[in-house]
N, C-alpha and C positions, 0 to 999 in steps of 0.2 A: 504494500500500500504506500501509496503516495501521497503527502499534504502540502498545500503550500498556504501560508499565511504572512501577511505584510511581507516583508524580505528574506522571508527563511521559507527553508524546505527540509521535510522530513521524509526517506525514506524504511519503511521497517518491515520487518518479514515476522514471520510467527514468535523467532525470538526473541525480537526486539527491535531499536533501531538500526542498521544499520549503515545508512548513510544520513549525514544532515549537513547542514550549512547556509548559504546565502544567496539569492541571486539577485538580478538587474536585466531588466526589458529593455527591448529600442524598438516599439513597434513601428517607426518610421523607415526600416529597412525591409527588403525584399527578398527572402521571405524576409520575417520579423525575428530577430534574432533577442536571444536572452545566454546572460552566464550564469555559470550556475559556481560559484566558490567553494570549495570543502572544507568543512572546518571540523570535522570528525578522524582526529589522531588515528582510527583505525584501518583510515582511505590511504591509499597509496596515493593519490593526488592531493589531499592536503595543503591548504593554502598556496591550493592554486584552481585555476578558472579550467571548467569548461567550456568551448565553445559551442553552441546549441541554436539553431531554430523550430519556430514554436509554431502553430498554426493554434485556435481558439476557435471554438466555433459555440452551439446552443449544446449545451451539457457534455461537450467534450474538449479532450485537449488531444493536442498531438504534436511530437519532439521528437529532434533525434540532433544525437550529440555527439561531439569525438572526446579523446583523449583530454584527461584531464592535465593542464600545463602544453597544452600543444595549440597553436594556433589552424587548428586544421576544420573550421568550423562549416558544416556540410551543406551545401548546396541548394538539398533537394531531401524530400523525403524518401530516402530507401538507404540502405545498407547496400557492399558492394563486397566482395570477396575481398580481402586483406585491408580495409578500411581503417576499420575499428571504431566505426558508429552505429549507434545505438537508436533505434526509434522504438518507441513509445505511442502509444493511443489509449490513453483513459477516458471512459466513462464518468460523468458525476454520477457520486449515489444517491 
């Protein structure tokens, strides 16, 4: 599960959390890009950014992001074989 509130985001799985931190929107970009910061000692990216874009729509969201600390921030929504990005599509509950 995923939360986002004011400037932080929480990700957690049955045992807990296990990633959290901070992001920042630029909906003025194409797509709309957002970083997502880690600030949970247990992330191998750890204060540092990921690059991500976002699409938002009526009760969903959808992202996909690269490496955290890499400026490799994706295009397009899809995954590519040797990438290393991530898309996402939530539902609201």
């Amino acid at each position: 599960m995923m939360t986002f509130e004011k400037d932080t985001f929480v990700i957690k799985d049955r045992d807990g959390v296990v990633i959290k931190g901070t992001f920042a929107i630029d909906p003025s970009k194409k797509p709309k890009a957002m970083d997502l910061r880690m600030a949970d000692k247990k992330v191998e990216g750890q204060g540092r950014d990921a690059k991500a874009i976002y699409e938002l729509t009526k009760g969903s969201l959808k992202f996909c992001w690269g490496d955290a600390g890499k400026d490799d921030r994706p295009k397009e929504f899809a995954t590519k074989e040797g990438s290393n990005h991530i898309l996402v599509t939530m539902e609201k509950k």
